[in-house]
C-alpha positions in Angstrom: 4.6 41.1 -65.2 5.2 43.7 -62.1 5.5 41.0 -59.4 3.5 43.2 -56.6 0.2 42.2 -59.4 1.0 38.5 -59.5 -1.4 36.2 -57.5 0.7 33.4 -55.0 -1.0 30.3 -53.7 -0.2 29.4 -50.4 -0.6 25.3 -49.7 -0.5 24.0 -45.9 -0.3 19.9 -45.4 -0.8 19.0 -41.8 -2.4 16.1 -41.5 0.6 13.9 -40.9 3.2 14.0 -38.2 6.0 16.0 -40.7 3.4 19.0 -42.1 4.8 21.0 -45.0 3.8 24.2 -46.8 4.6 25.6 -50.0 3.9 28.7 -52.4 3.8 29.3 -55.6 2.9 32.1 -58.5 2.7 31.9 -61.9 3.0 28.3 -62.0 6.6 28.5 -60.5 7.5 27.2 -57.1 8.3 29.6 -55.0 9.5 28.1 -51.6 8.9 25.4 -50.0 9.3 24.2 -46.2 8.3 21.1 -43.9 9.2 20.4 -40.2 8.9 17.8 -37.5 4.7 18.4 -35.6 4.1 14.5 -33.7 1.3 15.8 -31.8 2.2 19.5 -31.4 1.3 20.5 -35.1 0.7 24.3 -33.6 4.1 25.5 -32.1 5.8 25.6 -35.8 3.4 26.0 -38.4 3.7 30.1 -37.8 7.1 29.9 -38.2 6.5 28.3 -41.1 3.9 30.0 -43.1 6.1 33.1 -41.9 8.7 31.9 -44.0 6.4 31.1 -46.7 4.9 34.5 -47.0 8.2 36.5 -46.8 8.8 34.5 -49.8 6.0 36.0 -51.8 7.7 39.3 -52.3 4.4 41.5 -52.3 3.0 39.0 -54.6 -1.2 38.8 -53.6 -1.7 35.9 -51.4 -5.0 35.0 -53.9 -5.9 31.4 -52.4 -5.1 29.3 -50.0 -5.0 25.5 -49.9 -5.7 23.2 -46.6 -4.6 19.2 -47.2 -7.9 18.3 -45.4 -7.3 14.7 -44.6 -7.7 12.1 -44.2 -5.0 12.7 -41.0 -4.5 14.3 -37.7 -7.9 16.1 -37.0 -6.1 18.6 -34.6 -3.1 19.1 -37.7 -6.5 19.9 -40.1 -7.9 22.3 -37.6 -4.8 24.4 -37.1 -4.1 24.5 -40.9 -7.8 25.9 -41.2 -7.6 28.3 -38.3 -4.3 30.2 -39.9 -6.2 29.8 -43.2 -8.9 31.2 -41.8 -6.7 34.0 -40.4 -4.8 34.9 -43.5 -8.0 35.2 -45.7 -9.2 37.7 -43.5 -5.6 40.1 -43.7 -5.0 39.6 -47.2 -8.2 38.5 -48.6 -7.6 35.0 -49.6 -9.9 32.3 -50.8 -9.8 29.0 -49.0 -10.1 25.5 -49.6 -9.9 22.4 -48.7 -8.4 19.8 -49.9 -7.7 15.8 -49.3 -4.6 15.3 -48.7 -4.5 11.8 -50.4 -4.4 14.2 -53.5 -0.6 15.3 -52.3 0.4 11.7 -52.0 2.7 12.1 -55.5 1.3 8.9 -56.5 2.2 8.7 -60.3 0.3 4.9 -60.9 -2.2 5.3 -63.4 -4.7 3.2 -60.9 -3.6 3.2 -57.1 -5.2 2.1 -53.9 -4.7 4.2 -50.6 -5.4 3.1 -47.1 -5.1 5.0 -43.6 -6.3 3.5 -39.8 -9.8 4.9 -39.5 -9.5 3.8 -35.4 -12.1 0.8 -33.9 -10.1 -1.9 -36.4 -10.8 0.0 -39.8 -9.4 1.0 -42.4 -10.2 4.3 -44.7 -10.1 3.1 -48.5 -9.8 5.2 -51.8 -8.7 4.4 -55.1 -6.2 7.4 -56.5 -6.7 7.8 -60.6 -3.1 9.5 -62.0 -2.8 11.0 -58.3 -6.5 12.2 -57.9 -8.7 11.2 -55.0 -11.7 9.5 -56.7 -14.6 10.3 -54.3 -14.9 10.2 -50.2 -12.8 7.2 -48.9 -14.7 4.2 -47.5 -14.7 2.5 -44.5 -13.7 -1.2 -44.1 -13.5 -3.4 -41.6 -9.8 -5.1 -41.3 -10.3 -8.3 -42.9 -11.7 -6.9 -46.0 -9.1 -4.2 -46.1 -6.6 -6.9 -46.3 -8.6 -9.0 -48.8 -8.5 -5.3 -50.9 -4.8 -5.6 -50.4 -4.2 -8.8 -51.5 -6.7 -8.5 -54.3 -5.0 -5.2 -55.4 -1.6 -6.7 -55.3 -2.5 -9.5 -57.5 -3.6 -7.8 -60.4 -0.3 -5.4 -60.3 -2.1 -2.3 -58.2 -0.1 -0.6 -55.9 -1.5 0.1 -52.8 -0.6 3.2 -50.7 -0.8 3.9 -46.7 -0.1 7.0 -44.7 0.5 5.0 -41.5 4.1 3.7 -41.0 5.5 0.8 -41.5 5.6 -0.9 -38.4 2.0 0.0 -38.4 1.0 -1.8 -41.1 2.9 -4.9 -40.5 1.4 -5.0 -36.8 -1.4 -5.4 -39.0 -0.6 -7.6 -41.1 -0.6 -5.5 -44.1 2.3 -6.7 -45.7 3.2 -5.1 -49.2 1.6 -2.3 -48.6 3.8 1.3 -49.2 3.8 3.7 -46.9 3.9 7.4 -48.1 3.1 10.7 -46.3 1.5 14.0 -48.4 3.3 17.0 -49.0 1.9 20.5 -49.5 4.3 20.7 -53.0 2.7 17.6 -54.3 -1.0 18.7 -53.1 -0.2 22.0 -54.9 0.7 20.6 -58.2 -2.3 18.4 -57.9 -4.4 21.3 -57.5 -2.9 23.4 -60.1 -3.8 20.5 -62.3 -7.5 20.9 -61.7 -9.9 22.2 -64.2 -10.9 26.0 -63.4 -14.5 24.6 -62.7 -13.4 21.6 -60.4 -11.3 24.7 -58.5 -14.4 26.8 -58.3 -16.3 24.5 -56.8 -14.1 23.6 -54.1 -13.0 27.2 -53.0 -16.7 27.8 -52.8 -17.5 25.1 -50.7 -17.1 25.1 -46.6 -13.3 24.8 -45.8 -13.6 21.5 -43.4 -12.0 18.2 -42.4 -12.5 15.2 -44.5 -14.6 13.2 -42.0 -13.9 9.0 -42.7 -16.3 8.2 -40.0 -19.1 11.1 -38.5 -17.4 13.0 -35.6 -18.1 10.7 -32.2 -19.6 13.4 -29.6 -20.4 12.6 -26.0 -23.1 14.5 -24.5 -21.9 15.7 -20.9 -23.9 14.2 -17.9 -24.0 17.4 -16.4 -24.7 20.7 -17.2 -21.1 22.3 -17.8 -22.0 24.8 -15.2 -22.6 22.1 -12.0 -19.8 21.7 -10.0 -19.0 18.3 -7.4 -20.5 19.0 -4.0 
C-alpha cells in the first residue's frame, strides 16, 4: 500500500507523572516516545507529539487516542486540548480512553487502585487488561480489606501511585505500575470495531472518580477590594 493512503493512530498517555505517546499504522508500531512531566505535563508534550508525527511519513493521522484517567486532571486536559488541536488540522477522530486500560496488566482477573484524595481509594477490576466499567470509590479501610481479600485468593492488585505511597498507607503487597500510550494503544487496537465506534463518538473527557468539586465565588468576579 502507498504509505501517503495508510491511516496512523496517534496515542497520548498523560495522566501520570512520566506521559508517553505512540503511533502506529497498519497494526505496526511506528514510534514511540515518553518523557519526565511532575506537574508541568505542558512544556514537553509538543515536543513530543512533534516527534510522533514526523514519524508518520505523510501517513493520515485518522484517530487519535487520550489515556483519560483515572490521573493527573491537568495531564488529561492538555492531552485533550492538543487532541483537540490536531483533529481540527488533519481531521482526526478523538477519543478517550482510561488509562487503566494501558496498564499492560496480562492477569486474566486483576484489581487496580489509585488515591481518589479525602482518604479514598478509586477501585476497578481489569479482565485480560480491560477496564470493566467506571472505577468505584472506597473508603480506606475497605480498600485495604479489597486488598487483602484480593491477595488471598491469588488476585493481583495493581496501583498507579508509588510505592512509598502505598505503604504510607498501609497497602502492603500491592504493585505499583504506571500506563503507557504503547500499551493503551494495543489495548485499543484489540477492541471490537463496535466497542471503537462507540467511544470515538462519545464526548472526549476525563474519567471523573468523584464529580468535579466547584466552589462558587463570593463575589462577582468583576468586584474588586475597596
Amino acid at each position: 500500500m502507498i504509505r501517503h493512503m495508510q491511516e496512523a493512530l496517534l496515542v497520548l498517555e498523560t495522566s501520570c507523572a512520566r506521559p508517553s505517546a505512540a503511533a502506529w499504522a497498519g497494526g505496526a508500531l511506528l514510534y514511540r516516545v515518553e518523557w519526565e512531566a511532575e506537574r508541568n505535563h505542558s512544556s514537553a508534550i509538543f515536543q513530543a507529539v512533534r516527534q510522533v508525527l514526523d514519524s508518520l511519513e505523510g501517513r493520515r493521522l485518522a484517530e487519535i487516542v487520550v489515556g483519560s484517567g483515572p490521573g493527573s486532571y491537568g495531564g488529561i486536559r492538555v492531552a485533550l486540548a492538543v487532541a483537540d488541536g490536531l483533529s481540527l488540522v488533519h481531521g482526526s477522530r478523538v477519543a478517550a480512553f482510561s488509562s487503566w486500560n494501558g496498564l499492560g496488566i496480562h492477569a486474566p482477573l486483576a484489581c487496580v487502585m489509585s488515591d481518589a484524595r479525602r482518604g479514598g481509594w478509586a477501585w476497578a477490576r481489569v479482565t485480560a487488561g480491560v477496564l470493566e466499567g467506571a472505577p468505584e470509590v472506597l473508603p480506606g479501610e475497605q480498600a485495604a480489606a479489597r486488598v487483602r481479600e484480593c491477595l488471598e485468593t491469588g488476585v493481583p492488585v495493581y496501583s498507579t501511585e508509588a510505592a512509598g505511597t502505598l505503604a504510607a498507607r498501609g497497602m502492603e503487597g500491592v504493585v505499583p505500575v504506571l500506563p503507557h500510550a504503547e500499551a493503551l494503544g494495543s489495548a485499543w487496537m484489540a477492541l471490537d470495531t463496535v466497542r471503537r465506534e462507540e467511544l470515538l463518538a462519545a464526548p472526549a473527557e476525563p474519567l471523573y472518580v468523584r464529580a468535579p468539586h466547584i466552589t462558587s465565588s463570593k463575589r462577582p468576579a468583576w468586584a474588586v477590594k475597596a
